[in-house]
Structures are given as C-alpha cells and as structure tokens.
LUMVEX-81275 format. One record per residue (C-alpha): residue number from 1; x, y, z. Coordinates in pm, 1 decimal. Example, Ala and Ser with C-alpha at 12.3 -4.5 7.8 and 13.67 -1.06 7.14 Angstrom:
// LUMVEX-81275
[1 [1230.0 -450.0 780.0]]
[2 [1367.0 -106.0 714.0]]
***
This chain:
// LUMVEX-81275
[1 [-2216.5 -353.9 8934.4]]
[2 [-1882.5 -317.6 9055.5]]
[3 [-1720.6 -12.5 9213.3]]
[4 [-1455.1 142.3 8996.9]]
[5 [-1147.2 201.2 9189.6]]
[6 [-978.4 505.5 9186.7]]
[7 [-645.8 589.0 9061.2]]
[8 [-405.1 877.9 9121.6]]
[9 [-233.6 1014.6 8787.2]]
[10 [67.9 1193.9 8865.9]]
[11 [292.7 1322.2 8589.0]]
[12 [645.8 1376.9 8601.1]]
[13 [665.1 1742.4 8427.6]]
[14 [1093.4 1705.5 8424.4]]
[15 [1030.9 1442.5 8190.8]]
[16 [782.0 1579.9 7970.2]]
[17 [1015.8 1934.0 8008.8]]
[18 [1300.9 1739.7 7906.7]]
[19 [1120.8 1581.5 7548.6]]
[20 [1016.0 1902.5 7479.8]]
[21 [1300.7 2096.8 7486.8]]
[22 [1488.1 1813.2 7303.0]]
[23 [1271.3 1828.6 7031.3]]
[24 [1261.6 2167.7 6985.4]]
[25 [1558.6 2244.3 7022.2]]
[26 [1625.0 2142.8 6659.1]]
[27 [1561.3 2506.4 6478.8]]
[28 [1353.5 2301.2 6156.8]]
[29 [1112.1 2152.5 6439.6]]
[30 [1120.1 2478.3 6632.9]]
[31 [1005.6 2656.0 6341.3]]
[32 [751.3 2430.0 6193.0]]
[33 [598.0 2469.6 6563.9]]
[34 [595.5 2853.9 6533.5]]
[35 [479.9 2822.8 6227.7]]
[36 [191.4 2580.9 6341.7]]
[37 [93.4 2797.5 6601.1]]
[38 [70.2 3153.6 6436.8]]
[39 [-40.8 3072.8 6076.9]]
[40 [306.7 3145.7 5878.1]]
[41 [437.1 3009.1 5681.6]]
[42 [869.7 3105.0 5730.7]]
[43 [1094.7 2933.7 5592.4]]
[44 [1431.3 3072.2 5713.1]]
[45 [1518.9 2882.4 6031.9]]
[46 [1838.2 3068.3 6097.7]]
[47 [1609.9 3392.9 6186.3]]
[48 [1528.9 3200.7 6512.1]]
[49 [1670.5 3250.7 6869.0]]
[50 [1633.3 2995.3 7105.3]]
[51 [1579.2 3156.8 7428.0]]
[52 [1518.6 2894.8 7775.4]]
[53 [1453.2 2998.0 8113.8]]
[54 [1614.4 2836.4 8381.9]]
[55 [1464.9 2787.0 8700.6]]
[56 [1203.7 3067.8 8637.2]]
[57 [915.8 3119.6 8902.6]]
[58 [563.3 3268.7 8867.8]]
[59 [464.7 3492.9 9106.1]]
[60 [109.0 3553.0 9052.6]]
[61 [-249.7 3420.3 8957.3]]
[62 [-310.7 3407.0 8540.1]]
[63 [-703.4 3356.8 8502.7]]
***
C-alpha cells in the first residue's frame, strides 16, 4: 500500500471575509440569515442595521 502524502490546506480568510460580507450585505439575505439562525420569522428588512467592524482584534481566550 502506498503512503498517502500529505497536504497543507491553507485558507485565505480575506477572501472568504470578502463573500460574506458581499452577500450579506443585501438586507433580504441579511435577514433571511437572522432569521435562519434565531427561529423568526421577520419580515420587515428595513428594521435592520448593518453594523461591520473594521480591523477589530481579540484580546483574550473564548473556550
């Protein structure tokens, strides 16, 4: 049997960053996502207030 060679993964978060926020920052996707994620069911996507950090850092361990 042959050894499997290993291969590094790396991911390029900027670009996956990037999608994201593109997508979402369409207020219908943004609040089907909310919606998906909490169980509701709103309807009104002018309620919503898009809010991005820029350049944020995180201090400290999350377990």
């Amino acid at each position: 049997m042959a050894e499997k060679e290993s291969k590094k993964v790396t991911v390029n978060r900027t670009y996956k960053d990037t999608v994201f926020r593109k997508l979402f920052s369409d207020r219908k996707n943004l609040l089907s996502l909310y919606n998906a994620i909490n169980g509701t069911a709103y309807t009104d996507e002018t309620e919503l207030e898009i809010v991005t950090l820029e350049s944020a850092i995180y201090m400290g361990m999350k377990n």
